[in-house]
HTML snippet that shows the backbone in 3Dmol.js (N, CA, C, O; Angstrom):
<script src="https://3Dmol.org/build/3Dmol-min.js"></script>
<div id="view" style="width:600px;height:400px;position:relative"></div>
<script>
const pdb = `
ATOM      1  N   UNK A   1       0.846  -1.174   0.000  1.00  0.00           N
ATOM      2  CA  UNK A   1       0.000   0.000   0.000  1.00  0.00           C
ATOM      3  C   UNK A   1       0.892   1.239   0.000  1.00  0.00           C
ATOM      4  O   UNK A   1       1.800   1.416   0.812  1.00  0.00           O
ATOM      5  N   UNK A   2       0.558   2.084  -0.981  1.00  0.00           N
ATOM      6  CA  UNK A   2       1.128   2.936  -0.929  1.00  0.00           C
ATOM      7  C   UNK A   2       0.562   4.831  -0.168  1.00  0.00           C
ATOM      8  O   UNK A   2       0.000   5.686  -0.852  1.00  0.00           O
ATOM      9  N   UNK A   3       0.823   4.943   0.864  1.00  0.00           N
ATOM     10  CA  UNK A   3       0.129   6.187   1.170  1.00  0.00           C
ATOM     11  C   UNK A   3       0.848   7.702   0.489  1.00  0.00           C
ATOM     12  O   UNK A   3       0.426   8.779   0.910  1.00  0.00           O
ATOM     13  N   UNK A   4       1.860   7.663  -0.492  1.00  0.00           N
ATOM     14  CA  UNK A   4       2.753   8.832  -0.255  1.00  0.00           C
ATOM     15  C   UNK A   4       3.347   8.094  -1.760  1.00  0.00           C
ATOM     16  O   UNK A   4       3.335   6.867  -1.861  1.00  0.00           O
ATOM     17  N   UNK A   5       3.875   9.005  -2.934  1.00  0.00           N
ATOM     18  CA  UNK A   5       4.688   8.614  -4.006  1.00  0.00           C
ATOM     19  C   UNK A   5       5.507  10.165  -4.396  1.00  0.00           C
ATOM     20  O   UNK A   5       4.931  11.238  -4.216  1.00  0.00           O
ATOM     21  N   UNK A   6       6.644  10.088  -4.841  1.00  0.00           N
ATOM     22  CA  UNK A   6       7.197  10.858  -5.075  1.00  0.00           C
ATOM     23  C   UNK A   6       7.572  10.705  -6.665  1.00  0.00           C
ATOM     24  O   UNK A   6       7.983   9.694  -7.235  1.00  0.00           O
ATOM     25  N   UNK A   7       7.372  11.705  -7.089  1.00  0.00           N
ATOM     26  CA  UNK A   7       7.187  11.770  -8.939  1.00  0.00           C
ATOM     27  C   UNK A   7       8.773  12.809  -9.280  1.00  0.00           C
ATOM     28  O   UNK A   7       9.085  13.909  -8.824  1.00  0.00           O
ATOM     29  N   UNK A   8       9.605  11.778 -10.378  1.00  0.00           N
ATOM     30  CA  UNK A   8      11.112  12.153 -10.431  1.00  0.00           C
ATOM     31  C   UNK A   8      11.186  12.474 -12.377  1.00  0.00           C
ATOM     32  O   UNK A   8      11.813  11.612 -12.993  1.00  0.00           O
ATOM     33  N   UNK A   9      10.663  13.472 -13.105  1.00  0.00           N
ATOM     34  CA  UNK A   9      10.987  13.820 -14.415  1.00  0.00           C
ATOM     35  C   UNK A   9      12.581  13.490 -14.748  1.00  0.00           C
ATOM     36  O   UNK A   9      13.603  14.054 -14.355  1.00  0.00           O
ATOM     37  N   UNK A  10      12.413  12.506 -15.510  1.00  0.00           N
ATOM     38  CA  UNK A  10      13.977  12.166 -16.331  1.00  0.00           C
ATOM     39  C   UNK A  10      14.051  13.164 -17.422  1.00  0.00           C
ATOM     40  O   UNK A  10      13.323  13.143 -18.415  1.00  0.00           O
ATOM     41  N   UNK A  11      15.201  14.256 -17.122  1.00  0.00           N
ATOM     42  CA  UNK A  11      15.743  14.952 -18.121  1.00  0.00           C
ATOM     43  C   UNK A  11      16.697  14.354 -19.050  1.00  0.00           C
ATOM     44  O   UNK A  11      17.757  13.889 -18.631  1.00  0.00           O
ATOM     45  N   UNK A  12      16.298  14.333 -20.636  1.00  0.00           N
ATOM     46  CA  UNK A  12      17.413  13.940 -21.475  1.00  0.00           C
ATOM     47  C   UNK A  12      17.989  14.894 -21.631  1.00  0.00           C
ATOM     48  O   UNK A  12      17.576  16.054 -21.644  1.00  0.00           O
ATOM     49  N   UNK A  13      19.432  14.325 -21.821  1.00  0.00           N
ATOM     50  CA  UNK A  13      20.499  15.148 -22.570  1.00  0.00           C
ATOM     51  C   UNK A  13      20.784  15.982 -23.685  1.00  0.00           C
ATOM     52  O   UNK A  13      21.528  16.961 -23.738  1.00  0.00           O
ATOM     53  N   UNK A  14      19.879  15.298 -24.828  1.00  0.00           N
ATOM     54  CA  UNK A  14      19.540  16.225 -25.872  1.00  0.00           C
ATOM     55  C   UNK A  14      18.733  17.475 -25.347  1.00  0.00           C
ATOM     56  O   UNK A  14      19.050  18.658 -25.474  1.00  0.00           O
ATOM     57  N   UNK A  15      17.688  16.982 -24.770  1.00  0.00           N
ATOM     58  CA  UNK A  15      16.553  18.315 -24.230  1.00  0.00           C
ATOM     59  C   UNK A  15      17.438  19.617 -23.254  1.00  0.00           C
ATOM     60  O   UNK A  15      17.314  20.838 -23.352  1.00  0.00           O
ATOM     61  N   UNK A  16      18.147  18.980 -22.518  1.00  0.00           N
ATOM     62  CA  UNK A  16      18.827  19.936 -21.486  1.00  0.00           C
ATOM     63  C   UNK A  16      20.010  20.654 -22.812  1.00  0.00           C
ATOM     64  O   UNK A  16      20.138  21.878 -22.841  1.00  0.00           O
ATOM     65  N   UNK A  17      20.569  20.026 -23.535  1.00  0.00           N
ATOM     66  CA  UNK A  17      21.689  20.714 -24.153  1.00  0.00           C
ATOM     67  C   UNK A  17      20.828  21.899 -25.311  1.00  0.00           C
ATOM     68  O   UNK A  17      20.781  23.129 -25.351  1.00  0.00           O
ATOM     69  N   UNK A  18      20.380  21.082 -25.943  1.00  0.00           N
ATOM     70  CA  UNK A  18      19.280  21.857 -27.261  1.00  0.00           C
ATOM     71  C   UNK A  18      18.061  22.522 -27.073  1.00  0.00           C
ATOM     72  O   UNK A  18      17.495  23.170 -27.953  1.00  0.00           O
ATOM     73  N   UNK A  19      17.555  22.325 -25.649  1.00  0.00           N
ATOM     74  CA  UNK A  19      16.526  23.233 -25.216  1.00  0.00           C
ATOM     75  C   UNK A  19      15.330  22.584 -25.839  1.00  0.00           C
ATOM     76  O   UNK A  19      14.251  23.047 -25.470  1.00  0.00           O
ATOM     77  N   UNK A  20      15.309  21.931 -26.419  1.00  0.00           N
ATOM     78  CA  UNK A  20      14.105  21.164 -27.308  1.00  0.00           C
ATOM     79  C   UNK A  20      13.334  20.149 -25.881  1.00  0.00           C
ATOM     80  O   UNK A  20      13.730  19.764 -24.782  1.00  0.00           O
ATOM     81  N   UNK A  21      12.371  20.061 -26.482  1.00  0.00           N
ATOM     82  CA  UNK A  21      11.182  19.471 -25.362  1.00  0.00           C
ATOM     83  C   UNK A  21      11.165  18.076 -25.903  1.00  0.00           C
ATOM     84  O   UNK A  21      11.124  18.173 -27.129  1.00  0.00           O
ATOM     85  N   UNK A  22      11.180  16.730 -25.506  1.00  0.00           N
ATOM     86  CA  UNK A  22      11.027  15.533 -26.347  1.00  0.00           C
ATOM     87  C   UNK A  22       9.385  14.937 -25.379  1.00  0.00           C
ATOM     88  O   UNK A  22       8.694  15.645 -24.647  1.00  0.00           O
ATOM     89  N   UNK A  23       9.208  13.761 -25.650  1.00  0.00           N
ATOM     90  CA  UNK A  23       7.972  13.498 -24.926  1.00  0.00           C
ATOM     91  C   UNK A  23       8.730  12.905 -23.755  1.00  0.00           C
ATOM     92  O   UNK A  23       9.803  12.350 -23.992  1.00  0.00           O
ATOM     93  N   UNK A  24       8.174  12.986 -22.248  1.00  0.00           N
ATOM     94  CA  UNK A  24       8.393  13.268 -21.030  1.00  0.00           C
ATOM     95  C   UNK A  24       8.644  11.616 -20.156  1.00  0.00           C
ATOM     96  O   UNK A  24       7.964  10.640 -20.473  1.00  0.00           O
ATOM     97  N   UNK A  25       9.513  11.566 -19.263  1.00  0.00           N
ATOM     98  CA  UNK A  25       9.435  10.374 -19.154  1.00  0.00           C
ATOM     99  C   UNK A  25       9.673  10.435 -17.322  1.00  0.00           C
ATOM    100  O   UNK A  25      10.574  11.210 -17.000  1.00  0.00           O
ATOM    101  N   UNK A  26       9.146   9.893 -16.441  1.00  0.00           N
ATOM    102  CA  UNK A  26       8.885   9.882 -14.955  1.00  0.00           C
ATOM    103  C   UNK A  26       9.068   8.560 -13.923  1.00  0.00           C
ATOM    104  O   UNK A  26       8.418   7.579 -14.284  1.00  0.00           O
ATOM    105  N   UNK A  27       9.542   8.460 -13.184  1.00  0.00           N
ATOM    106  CA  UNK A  27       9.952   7.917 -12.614  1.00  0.00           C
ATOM    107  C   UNK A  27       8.697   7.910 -11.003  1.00  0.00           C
ATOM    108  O   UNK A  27       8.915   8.876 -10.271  1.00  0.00           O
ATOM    109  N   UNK A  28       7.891   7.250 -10.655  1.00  0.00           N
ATOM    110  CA  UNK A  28       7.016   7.409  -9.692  1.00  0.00           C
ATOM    111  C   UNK A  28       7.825   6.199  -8.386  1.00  0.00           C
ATOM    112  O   UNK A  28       7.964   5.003  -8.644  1.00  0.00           O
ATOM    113  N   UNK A  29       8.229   6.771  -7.160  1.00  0.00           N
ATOM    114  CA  UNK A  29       9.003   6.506  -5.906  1.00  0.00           C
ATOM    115  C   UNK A  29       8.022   6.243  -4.857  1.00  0.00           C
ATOM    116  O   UNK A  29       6.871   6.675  -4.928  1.00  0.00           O
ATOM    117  N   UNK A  30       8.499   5.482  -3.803  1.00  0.00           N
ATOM    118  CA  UNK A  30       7.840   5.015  -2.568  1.00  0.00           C
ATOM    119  C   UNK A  30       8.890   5.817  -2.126  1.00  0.00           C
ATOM    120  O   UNK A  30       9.932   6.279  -2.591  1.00  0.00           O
ATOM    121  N   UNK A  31       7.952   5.836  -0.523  1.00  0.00           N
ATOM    122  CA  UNK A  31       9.028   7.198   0.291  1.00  0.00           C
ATOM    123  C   UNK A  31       9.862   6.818   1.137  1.00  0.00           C
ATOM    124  O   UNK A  31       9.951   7.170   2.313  1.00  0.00           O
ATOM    125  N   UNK A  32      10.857   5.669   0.230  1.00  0.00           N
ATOM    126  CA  UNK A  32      12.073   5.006   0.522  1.00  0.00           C
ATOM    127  C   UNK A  32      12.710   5.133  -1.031  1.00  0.00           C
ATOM    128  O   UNK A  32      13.686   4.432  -1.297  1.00  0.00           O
ATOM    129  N   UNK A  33      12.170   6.002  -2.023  1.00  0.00           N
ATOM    130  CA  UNK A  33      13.097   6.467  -2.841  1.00  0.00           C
ATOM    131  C   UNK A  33      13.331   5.453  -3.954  1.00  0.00           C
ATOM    132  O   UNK A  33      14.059   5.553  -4.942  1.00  0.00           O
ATOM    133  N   UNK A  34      12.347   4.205  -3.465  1.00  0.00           N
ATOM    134  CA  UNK A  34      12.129   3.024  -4.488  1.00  0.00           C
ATOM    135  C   UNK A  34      11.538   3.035  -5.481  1.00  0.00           C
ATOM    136  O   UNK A  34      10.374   3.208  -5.120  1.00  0.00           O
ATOM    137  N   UNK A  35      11.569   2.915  -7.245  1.00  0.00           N
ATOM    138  CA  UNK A  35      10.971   2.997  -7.985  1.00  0.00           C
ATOM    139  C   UNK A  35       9.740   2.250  -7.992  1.00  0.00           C
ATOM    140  O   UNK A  35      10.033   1.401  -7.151  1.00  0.00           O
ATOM    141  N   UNK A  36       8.619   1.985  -8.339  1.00  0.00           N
ATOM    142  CA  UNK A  36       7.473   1.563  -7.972  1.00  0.00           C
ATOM    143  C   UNK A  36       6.892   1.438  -9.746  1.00  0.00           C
ATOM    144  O   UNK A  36       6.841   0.417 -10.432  1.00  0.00           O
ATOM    145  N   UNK A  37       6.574   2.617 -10.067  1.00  0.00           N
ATOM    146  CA  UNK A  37       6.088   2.793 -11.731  1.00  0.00           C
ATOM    147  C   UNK A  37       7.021   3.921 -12.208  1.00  0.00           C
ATOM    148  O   UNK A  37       7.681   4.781 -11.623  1.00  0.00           O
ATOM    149  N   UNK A  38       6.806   3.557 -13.610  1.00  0.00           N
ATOM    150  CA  UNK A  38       7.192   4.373 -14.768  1.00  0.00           C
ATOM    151  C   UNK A  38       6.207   4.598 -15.350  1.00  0.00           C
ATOM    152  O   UNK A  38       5.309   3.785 -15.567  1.00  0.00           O
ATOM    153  N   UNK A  39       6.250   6.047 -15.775  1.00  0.00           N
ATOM    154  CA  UNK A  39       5.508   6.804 -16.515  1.00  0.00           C
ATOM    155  C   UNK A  39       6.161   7.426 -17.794  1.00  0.00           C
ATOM    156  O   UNK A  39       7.179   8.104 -17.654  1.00  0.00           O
ATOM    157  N   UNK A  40       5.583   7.213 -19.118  1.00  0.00           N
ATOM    158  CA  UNK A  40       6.120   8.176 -20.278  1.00  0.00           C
ATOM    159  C   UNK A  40       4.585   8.520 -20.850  1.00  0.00           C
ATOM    160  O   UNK A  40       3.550   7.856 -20.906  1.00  0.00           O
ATOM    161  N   UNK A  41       4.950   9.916 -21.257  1.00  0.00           N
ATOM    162  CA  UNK A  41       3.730  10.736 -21.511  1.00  0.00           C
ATOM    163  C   UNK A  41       4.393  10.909 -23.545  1.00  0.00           C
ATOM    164  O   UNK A  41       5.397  11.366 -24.091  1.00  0.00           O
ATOM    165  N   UNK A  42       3.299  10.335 -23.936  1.00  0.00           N
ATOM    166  CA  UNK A  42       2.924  10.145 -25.555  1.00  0.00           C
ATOM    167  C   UNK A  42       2.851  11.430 -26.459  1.00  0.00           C
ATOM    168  O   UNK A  42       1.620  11.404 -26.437  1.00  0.00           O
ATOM    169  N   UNK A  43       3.011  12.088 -26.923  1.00  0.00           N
ATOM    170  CA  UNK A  43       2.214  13.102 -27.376  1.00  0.00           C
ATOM    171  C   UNK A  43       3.459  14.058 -29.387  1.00  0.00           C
ATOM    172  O   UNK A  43       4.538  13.659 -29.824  1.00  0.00           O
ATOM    173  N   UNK A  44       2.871  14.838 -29.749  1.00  0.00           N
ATOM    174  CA  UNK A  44       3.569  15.006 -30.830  1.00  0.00           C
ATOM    175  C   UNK A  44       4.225  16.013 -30.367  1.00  0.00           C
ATOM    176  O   UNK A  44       3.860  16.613 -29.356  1.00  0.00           O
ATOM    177  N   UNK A  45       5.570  16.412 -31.240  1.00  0.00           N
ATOM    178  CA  UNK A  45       6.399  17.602 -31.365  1.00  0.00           C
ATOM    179  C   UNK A  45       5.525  18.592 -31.727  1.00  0.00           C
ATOM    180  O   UNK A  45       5.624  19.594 -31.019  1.00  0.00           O
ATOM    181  N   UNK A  46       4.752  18.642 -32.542  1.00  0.00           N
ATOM    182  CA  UNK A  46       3.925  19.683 -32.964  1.00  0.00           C
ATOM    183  C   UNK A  46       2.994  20.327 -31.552  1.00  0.00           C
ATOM    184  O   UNK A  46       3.042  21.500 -31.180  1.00  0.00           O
ATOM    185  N   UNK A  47       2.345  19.466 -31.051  1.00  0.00           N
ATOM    186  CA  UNK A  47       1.276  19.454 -30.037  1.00  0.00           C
ATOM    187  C   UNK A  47       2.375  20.104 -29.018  1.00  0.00           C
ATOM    188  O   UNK A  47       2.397  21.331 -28.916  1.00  0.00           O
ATOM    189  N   UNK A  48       3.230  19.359 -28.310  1.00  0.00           N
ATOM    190  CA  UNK A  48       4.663  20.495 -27.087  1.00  0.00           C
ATOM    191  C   UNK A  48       5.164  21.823 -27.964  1.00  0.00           C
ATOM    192  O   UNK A  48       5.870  22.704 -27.473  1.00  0.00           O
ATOM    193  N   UNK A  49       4.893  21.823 -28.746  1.00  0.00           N
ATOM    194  CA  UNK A  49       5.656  23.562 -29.232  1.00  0.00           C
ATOM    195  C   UNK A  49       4.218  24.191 -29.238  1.00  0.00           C
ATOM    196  O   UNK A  49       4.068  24.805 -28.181  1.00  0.00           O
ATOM    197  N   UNK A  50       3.162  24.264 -29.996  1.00  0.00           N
ATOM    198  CA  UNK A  50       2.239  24.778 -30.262  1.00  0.00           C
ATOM    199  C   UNK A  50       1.066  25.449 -29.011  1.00  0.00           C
ATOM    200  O   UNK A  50       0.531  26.547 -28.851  1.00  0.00           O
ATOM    201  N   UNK A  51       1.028  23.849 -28.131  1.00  0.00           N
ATOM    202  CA  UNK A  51      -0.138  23.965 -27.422  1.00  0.00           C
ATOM    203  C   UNK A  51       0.519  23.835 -25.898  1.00  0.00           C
ATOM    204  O   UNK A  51      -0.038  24.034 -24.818  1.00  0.00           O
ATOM    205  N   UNK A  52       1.489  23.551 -26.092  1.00  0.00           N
ATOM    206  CA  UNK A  52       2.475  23.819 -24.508  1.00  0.00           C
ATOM    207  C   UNK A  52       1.493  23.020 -22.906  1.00  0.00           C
ATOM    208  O   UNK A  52       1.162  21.846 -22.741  1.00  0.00           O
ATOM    209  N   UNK A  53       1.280  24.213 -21.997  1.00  0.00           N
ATOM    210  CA  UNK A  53       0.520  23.472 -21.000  1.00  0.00           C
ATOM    211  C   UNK A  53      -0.794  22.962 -21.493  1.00  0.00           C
ATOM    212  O   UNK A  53      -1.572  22.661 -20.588  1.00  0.00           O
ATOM    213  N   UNK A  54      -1.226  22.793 -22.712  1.00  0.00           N
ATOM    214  CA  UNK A  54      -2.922  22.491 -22.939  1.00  0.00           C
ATOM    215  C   UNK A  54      -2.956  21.574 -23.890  1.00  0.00           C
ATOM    216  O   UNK A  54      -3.831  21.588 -24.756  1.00  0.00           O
ATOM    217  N   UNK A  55      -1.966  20.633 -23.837  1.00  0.00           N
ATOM    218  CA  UNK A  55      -1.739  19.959 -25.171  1.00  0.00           C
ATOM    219  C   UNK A  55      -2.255  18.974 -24.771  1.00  0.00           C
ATOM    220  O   UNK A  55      -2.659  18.849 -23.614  1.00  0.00           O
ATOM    221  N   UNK A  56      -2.351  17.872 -25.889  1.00  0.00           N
ATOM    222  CA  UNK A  56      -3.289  16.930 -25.642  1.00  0.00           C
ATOM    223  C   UNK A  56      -2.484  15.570 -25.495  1.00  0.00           C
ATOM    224  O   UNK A  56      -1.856  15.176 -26.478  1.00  0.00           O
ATOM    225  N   UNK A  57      -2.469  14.923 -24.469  1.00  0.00           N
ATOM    226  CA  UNK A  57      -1.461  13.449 -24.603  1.00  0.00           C
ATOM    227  C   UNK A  57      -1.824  12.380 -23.617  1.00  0.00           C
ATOM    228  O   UNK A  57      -2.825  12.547 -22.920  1.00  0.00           O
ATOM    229  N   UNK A  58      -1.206  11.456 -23.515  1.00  0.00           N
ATOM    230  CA  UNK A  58      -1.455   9.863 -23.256  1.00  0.00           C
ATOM    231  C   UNK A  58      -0.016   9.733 -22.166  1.00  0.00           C
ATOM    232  O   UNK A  58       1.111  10.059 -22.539  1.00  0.00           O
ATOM    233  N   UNK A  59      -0.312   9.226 -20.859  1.00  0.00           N
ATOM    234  CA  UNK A  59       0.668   9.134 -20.127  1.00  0.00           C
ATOM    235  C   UNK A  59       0.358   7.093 -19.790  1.00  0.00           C
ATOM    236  O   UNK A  59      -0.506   6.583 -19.077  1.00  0.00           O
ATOM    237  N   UNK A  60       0.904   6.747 -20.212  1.00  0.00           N
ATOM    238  CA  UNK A  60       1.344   5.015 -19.717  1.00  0.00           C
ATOM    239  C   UNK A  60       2.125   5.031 -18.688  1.00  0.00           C
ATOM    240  O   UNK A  60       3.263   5.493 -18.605  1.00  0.00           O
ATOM    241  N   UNK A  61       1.178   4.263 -17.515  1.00  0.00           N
ATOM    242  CA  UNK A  61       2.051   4.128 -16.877  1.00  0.00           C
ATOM    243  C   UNK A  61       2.463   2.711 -16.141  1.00  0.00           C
ATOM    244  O   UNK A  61       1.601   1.910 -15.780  1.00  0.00           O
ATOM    245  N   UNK A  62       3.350   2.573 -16.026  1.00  0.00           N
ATOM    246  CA  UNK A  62       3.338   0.811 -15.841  1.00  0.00           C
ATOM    247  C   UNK A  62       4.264   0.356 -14.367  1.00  0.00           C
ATOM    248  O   UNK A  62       4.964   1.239 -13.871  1.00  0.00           O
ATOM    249  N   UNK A  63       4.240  -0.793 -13.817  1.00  0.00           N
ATOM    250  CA  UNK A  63       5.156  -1.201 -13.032  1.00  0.00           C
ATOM    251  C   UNK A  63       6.359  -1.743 -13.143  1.00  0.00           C
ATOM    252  O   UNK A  63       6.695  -1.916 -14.315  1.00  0.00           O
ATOM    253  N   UNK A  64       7.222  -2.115 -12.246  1.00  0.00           N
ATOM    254  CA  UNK A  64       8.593  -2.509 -12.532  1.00  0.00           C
ATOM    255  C   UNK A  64       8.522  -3.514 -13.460  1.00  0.00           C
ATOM    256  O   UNK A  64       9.673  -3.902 -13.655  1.00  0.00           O
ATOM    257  N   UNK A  65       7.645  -4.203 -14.213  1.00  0.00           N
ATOM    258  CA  UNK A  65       7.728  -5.684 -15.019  1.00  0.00           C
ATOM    259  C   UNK A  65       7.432  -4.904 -16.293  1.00  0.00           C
ATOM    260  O   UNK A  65       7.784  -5.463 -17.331  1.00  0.00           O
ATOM    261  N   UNK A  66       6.795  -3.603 -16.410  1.00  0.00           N
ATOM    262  CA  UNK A  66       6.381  -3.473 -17.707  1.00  0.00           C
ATOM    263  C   UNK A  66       5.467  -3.558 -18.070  1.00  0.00           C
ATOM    264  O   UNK A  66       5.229  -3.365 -19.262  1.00  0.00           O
ATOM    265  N   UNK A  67       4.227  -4.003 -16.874  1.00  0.00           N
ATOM    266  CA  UNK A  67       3.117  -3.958 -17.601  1.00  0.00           C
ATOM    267  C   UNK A  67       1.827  -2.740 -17.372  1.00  0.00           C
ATOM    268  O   UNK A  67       1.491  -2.335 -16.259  1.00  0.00           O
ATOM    269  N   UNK A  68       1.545  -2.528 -17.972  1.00  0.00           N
ATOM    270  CA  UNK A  68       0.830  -1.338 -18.259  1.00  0.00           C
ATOM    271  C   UNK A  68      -0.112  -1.075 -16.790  1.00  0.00           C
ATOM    272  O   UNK A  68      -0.898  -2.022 -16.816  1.00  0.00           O
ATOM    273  N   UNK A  69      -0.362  -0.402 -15.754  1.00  0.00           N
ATOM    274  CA  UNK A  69      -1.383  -0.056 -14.802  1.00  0.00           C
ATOM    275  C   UNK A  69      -2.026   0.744 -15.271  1.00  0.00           C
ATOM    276  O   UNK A  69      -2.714   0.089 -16.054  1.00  0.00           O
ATOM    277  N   UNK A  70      -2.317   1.755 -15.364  1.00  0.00           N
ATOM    278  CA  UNK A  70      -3.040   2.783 -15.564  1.00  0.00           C
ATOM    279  C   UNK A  70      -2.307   3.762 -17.116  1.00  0.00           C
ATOM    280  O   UNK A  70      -1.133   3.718 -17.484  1.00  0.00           O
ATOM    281  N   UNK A  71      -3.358   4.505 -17.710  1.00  0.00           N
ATOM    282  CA  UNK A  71      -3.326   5.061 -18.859  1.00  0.00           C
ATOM    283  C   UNK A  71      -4.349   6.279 -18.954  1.00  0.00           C
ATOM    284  O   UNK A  71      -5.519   6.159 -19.316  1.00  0.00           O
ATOM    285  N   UNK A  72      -3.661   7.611 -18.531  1.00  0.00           N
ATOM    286  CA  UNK A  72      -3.990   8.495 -18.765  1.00  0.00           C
ATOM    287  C   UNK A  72      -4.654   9.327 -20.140  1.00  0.00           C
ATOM    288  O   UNK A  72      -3.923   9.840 -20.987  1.00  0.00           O
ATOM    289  N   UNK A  73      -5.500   9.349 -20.179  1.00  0.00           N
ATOM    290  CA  UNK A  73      -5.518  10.543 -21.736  1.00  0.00           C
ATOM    291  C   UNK A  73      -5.819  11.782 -21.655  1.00  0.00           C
ATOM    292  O   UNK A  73      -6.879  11.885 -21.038  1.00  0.00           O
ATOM    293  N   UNK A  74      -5.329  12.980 -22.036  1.00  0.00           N
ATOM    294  CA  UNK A  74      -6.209  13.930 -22.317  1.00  0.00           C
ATOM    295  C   UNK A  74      -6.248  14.516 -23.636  1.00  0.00           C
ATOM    296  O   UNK A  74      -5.249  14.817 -24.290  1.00  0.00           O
ATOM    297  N   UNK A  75      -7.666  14.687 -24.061  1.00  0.00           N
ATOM    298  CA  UNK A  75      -7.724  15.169 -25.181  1.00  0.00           C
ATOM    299  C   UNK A  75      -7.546  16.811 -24.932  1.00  0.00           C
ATOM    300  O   UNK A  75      -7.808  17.548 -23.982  1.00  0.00           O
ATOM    301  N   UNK A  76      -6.846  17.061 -26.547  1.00  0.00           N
ATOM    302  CA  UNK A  76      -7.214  18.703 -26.928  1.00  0.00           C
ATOM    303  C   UNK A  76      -8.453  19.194 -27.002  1.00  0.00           C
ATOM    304  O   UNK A  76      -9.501  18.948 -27.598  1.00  0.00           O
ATOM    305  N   UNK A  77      -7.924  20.154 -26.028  1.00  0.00           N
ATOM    306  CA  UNK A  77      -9.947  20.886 -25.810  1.00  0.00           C
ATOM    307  C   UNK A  77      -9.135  22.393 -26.006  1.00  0.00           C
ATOM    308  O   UNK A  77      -7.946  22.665 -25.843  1.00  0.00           O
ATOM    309  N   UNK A  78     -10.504  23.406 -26.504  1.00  0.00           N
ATOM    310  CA  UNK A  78     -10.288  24.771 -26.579  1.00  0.00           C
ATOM    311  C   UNK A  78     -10.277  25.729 -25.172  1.00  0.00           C
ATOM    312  O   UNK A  78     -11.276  25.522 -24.483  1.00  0.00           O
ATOM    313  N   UNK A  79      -9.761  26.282 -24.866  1.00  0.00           N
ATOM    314  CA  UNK A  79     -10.107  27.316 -23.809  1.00  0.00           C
ATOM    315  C   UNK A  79     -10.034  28.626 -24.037  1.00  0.00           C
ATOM    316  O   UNK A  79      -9.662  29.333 -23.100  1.00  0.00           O
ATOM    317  N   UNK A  80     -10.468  29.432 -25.703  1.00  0.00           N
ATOM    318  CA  UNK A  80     -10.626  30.383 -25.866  1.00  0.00           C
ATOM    319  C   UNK A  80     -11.385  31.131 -25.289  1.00  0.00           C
ATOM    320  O   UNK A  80     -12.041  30.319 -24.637  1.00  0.00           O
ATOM    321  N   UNK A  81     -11.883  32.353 -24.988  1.00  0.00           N
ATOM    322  CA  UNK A  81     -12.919  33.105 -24.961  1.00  0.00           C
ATOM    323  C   UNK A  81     -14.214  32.538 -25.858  1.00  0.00           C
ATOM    324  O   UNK A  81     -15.259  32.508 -25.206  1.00  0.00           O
ATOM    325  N   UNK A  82     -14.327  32.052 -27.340  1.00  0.00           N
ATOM    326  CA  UNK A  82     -15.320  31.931 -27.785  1.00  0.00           C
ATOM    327  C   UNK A  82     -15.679  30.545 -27.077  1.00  0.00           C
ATOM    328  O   UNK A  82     -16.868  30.416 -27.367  1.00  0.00           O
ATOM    329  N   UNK A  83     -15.282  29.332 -26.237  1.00  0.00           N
ATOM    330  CA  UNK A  83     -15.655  28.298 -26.200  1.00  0.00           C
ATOM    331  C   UNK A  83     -15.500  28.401 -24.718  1.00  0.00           C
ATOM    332  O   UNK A  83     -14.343  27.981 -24.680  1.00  0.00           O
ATOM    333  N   UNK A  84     -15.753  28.611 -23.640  1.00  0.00           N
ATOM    334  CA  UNK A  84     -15.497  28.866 -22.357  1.00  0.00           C
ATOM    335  C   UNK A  84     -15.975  27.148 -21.371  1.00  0.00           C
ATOM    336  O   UNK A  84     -15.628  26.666 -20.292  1.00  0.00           O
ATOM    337  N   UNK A  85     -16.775  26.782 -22.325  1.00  0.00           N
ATOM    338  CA  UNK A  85     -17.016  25.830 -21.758  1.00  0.00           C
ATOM    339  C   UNK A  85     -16.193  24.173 -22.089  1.00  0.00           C
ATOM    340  O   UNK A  85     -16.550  23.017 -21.863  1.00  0.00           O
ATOM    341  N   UNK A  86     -15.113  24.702 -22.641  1.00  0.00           N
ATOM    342  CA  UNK A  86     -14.453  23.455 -23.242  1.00  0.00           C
ATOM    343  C   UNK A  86     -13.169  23.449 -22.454  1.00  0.00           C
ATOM    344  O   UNK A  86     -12.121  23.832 -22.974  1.00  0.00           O
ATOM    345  N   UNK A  87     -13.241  22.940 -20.974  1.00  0.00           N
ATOM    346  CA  UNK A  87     -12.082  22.989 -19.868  1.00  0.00           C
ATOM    347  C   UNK A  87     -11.430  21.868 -20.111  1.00  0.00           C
ATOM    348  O   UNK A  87     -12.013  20.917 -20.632  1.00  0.00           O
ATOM    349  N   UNK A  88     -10.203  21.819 -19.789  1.00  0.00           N
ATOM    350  CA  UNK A  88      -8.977  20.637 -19.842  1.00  0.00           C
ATOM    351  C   UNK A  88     -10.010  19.140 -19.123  1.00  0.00           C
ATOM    352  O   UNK A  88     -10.659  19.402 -18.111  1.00  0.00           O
ATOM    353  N   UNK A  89     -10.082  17.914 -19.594  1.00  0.00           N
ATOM    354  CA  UNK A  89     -10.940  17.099 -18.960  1.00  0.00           C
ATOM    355  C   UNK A  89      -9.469  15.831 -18.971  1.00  0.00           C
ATOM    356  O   UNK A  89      -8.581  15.928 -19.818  1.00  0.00           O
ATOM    357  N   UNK A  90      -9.464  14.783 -17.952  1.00  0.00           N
ATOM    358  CA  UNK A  90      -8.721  13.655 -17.954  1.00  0.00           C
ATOM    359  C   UNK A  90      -9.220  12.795 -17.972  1.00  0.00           C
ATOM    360  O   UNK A  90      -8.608  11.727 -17.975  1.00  0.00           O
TER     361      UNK A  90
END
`;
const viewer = $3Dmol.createViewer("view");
viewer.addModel(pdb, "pdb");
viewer.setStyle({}, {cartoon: {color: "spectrum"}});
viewer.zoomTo();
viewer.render();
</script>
């Protein structure tokens, strides 16, 4: 049982040197610093430059064996002024 997880973003090397954004990859910890799940979040180059915090993507996330637990989605929704009612949904 887990009461407490600590969430660790793996920075690549390309991204830190070139400043470029690649799709995101996470490391989820027990609060003994133990890996537990992995998380990589899906999504296009186009969608991280364009639509930044509102973009639309797929986070897999799985346990130490690899197999898939849980699977996030969020779709692209508008949050212009003309569409007020089209809020970020998961």
């Amino acid at each position: 049982q887990l009461d407490q997880i600590i969430i660790h973003q793996q920075v690549e090397l390309l991204e830190a040197i070139l400043g470029t954004e690649t799709s995101s990859k996470y490391e989820i910890k027990n609060p003994l610093g133990q890996r537990v799940y992995f998380a990589v979040e899906e999504n296009g180059c186009f969608d991280r430059k364009l639509c930044s915090p509102l973009r639309a993507f797929t986070i897999s996330i799985a346990d130490n064996a690899g197999r898939e637990v849980i699977r996030v989605i969020r779709p692209l929704r508008c949050t212009c002024c003309c569409f007020p009612c089209f809020l970020q949904e998961v």
